[in-house]
Each structure stands twice: as C-alpha cells, then as structure tokens.
DSSP file (Angstrom, degrees, kcal/mol; ACC not computed):
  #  RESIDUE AA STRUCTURE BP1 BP2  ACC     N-H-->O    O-->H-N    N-H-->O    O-->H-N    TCO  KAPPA ALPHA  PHI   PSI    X-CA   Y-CA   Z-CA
    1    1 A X              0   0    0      0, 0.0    41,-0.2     0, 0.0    38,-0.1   0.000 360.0 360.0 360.0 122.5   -3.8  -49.7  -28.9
    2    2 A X  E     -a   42   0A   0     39,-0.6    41,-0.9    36,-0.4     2,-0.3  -0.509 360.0-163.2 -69.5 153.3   -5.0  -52.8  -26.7
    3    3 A X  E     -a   43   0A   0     39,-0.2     2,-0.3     2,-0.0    41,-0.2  -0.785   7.3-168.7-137.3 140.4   -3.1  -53.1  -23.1
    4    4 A X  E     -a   44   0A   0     39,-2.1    41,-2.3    -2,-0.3     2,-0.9  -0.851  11.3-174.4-101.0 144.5   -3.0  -55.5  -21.1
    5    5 A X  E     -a   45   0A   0     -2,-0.3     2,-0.6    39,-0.2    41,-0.1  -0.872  12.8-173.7-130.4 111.4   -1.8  -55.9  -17.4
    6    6 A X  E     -a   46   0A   0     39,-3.0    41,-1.8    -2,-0.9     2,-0.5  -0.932   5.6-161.8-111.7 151.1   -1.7  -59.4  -15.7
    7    7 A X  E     +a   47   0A   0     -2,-0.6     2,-0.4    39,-0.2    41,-0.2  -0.955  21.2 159.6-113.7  93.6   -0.9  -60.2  -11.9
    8    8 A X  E     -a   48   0A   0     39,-4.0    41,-1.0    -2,-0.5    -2,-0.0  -0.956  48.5 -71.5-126.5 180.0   -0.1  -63.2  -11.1
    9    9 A X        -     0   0    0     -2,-0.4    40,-0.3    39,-0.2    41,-0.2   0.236  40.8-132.2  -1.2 157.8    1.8  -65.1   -8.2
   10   10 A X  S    S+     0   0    0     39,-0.5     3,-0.2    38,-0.3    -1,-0.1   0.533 100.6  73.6-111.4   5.2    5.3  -64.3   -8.5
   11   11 A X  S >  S+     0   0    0      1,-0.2     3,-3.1    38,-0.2     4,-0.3   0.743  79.5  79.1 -39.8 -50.7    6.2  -68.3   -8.2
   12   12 A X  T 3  S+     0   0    0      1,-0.3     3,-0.4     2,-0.2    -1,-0.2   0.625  81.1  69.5 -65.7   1.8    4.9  -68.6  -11.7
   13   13 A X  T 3   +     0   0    0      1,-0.2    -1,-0.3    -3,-0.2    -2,-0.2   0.560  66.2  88.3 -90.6 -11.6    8.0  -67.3  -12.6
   14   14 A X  S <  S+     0   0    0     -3,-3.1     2,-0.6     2,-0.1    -1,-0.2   0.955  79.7  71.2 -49.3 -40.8   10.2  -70.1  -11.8
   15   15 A X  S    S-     0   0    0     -3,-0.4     3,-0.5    -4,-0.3     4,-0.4  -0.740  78.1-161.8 -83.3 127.3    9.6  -71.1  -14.9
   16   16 A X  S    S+     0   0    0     -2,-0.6    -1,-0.1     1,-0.2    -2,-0.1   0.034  94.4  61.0 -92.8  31.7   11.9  -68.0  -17.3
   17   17 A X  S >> S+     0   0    0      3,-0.1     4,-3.2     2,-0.0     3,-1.4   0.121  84.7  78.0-106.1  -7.2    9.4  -69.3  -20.4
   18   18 A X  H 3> S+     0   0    0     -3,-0.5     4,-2.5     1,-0.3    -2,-0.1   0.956  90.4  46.9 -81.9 -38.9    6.2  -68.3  -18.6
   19   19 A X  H 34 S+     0   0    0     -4,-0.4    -1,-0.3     2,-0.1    27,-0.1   0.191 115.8  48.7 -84.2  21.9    6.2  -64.4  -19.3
   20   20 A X  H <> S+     0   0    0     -3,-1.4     4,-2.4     3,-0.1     3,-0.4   0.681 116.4  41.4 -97.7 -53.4    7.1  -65.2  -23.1
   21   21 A X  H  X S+     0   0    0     -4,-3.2     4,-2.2     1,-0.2     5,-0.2   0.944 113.6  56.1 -61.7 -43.3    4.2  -67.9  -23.5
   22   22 A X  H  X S+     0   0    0     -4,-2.5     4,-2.4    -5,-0.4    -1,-0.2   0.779 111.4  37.2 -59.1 -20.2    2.0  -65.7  -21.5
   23   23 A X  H  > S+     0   0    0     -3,-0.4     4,-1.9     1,-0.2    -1,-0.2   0.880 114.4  52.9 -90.7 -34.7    2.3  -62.4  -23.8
   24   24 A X  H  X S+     0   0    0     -4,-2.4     4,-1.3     2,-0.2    -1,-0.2   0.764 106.6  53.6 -74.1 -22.0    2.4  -64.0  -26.7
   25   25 A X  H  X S+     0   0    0     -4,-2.2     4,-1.0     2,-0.2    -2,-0.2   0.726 115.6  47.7 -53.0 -48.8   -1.2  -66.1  -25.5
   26   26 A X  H  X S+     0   0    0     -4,-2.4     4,-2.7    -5,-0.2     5,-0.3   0.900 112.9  39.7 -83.5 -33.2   -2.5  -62.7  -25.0
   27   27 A X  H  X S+     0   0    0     -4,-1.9     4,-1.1     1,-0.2    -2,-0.2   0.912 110.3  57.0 -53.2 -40.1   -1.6  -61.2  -27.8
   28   28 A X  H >X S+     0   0    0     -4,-1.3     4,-1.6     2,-0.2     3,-1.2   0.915 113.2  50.1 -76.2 -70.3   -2.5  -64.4  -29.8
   29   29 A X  H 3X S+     0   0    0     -4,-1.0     4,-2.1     2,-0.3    -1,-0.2   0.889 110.7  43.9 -53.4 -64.3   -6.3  -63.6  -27.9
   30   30 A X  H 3X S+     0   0    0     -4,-2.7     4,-1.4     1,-0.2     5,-0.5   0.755 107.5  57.4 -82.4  -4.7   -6.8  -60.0  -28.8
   31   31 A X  H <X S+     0   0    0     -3,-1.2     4,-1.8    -4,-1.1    -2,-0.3   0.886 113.4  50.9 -74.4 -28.8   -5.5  -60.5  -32.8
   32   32 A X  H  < S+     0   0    0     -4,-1.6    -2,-0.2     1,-0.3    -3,-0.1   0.857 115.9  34.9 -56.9 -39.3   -8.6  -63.1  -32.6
   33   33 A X  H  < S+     0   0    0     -4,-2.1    -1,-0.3     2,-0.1    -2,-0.2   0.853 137.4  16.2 -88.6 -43.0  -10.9  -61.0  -31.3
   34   34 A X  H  < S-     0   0    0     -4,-1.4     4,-0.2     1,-0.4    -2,-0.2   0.578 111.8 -89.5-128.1 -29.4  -10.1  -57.6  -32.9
   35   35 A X     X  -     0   0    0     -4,-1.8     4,-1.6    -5,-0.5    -1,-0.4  -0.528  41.3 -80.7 128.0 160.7   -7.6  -58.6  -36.1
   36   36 A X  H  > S+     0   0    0      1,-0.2     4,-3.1     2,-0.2     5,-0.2   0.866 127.2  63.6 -62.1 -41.7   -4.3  -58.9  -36.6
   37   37 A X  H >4 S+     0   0    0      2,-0.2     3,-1.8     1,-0.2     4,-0.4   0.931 105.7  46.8 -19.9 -92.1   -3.8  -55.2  -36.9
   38   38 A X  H >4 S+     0   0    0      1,-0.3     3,-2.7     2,-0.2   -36,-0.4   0.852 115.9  52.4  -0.9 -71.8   -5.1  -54.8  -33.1
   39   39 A X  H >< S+     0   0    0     -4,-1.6     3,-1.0     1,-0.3    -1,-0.3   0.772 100.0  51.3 -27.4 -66.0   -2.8  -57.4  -32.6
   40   40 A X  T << S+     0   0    0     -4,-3.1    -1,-0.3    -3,-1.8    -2,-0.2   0.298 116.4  48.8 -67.0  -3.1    0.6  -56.1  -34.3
   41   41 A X  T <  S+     0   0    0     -3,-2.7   -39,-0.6    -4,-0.4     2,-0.5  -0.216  87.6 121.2-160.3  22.5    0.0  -52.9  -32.0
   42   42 A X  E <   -a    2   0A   0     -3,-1.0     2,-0.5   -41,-0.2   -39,-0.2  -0.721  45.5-150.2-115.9 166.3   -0.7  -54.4  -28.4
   43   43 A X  E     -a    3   0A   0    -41,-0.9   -39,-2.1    -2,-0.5     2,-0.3  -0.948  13.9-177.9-129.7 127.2    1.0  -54.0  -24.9
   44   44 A X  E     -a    4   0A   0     -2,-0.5     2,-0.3   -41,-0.2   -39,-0.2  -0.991   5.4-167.3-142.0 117.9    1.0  -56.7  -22.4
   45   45 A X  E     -a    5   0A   0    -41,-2.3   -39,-3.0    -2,-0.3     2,-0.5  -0.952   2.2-162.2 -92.1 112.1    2.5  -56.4  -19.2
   46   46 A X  E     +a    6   0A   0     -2,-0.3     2,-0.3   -41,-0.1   -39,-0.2  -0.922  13.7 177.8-125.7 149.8    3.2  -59.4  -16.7
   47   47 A X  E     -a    7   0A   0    -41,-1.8   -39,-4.0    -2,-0.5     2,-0.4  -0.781  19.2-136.3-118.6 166.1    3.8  -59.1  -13.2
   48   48 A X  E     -a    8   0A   0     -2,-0.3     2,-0.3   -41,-0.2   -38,-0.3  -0.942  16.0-165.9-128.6 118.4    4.4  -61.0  -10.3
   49   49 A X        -     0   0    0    -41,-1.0   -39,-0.5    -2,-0.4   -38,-0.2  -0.807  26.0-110.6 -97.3 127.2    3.1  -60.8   -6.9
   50   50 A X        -     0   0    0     -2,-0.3     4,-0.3   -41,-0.2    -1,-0.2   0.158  21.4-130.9 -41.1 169.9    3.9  -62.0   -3.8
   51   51 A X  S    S+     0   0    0      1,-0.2    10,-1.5     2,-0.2    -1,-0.2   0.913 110.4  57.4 -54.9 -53.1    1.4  -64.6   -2.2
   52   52 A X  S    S+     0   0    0      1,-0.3    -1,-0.2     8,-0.2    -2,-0.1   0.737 105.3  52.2 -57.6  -4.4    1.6  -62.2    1.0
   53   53 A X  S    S+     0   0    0      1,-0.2     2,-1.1     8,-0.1    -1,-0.3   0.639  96.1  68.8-109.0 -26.9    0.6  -59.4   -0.8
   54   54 A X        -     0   0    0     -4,-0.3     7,-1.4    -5,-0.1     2,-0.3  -0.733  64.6-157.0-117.3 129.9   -2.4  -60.5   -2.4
   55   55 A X  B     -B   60   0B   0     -2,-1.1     2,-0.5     5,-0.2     5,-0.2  -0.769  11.7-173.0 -93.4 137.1   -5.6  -61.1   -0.6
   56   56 A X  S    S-     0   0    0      3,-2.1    -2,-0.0    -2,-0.3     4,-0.0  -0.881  78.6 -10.5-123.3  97.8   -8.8  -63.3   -1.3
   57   57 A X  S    S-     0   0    0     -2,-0.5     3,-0.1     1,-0.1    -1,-0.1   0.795 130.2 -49.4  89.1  34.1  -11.8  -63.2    0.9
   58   58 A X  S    S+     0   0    0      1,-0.2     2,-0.3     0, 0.0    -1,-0.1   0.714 120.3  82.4  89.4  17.0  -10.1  -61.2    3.7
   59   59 A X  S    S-     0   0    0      7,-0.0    -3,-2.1     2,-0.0    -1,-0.2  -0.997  78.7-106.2-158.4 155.4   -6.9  -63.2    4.1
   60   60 A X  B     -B   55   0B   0     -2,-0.3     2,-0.5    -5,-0.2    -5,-0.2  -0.120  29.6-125.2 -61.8 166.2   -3.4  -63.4    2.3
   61   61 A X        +     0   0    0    -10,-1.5    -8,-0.1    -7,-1.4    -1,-0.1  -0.567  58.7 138.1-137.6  95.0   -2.8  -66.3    0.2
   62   62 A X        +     0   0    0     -2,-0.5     2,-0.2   -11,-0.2    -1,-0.1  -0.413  60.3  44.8-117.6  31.0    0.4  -67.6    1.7
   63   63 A X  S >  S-     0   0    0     -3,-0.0     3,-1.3   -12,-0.0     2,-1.0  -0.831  94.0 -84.4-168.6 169.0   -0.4  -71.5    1.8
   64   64 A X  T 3  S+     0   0    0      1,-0.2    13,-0.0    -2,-0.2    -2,-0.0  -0.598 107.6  35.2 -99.6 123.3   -1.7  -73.7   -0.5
   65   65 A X  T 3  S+     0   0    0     -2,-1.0    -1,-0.2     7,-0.0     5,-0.1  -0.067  80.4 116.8 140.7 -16.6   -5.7  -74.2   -0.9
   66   66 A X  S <  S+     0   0    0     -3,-1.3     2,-1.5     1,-0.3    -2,-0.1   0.784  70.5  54.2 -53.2 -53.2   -6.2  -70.5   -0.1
   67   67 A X  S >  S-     0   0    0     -6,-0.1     3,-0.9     5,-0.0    -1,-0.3  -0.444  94.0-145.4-101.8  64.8   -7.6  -70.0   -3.6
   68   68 A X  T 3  S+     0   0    0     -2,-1.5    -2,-0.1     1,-0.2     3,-0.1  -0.176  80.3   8.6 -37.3 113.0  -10.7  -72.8   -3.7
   69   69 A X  T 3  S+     0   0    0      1,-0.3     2,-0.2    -4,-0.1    -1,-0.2   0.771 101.2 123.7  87.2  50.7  -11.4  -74.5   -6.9
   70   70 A X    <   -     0   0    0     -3,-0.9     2,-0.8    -5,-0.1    -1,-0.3  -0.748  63.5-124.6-120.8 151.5   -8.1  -72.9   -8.4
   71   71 A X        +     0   0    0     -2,-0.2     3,-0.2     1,-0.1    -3,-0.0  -0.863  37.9 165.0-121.0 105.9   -5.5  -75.2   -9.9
   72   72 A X    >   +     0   0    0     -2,-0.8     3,-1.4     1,-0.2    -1,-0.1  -0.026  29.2 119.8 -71.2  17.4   -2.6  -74.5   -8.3
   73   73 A X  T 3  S+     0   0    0      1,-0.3    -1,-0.2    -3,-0.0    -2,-0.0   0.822  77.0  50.4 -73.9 -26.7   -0.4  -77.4   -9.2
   74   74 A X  T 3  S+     0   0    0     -3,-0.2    -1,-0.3     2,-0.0    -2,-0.1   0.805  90.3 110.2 -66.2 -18.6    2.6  -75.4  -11.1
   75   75 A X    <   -     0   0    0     -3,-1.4     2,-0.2     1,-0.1    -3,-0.1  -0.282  59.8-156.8 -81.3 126.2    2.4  -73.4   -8.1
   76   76 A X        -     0   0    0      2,-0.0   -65,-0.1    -2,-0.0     2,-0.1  -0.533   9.7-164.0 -91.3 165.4    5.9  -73.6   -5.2
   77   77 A X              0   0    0     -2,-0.2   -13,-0.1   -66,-0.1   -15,-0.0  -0.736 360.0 360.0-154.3 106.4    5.3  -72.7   -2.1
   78   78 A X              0   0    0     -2,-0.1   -16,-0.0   -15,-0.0    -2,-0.0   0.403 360.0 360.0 -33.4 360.0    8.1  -71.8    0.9
C-alpha cells in the first residue's frame, strides 16, 4: 500500500480545490509508475504549514523570495 505525505505552505490552501487536485495528481503518478492496482490502494496525505514554521538554509520562510528559484506566484503572503 503506497503512502504519501506532502507539506506544503498552508497559503496553498486558499484555493479549497488544491488538496483534491493534488491527491488525485499523486495518485494519478503512483498508478503510472506501479499499475492501477498500486493505485486503487494508495494514501495521500496533504498538509499545510505555516511559512514561520518551516525553515530553508537556517531561516524561516516568512517573505517572499525566501525560497530562490521557486515559483511562488500562487503563493499570499500577510
């Protein structure tokens, strides 16, 4: 039984379609890769974290550029 755990931003959630597209993207991914079987039988988890809570290179990423060569453009910021 595949599982998967994503983190991301918890911003990406503004949009209430984004944890639908996203499970189904992964699922979609690991029937490809292992068969539909695989597929029919996998667990995808998505969370959201603050910015303040997750760190990149020693520093929060609470403003926007924080994550170099990232495209953040769906991304809000406070």
């Amino acid at each position: 039984m595949p599982y998967l755990e994503l983190k991301v931003f918890e911003d990406r959630f503004v949009d209430p379609e984004f944890p639908d597209r996203m499970i189904a993207a992964l699922t979609e991914a690991v029937s490809s890769v292992l068969g539909p079987e695989a597929g029919a039988d996998t667990t995808v988890i998505v969370e959201g974290v603050q910015r303040a809570r997750w760190g990149h290179g020693g520093r929060p990423m609470t403003r926007p550029g924080d994550m170099k060569g990232v495209d953040e453009s769906a991304a809000t910021y406070e």
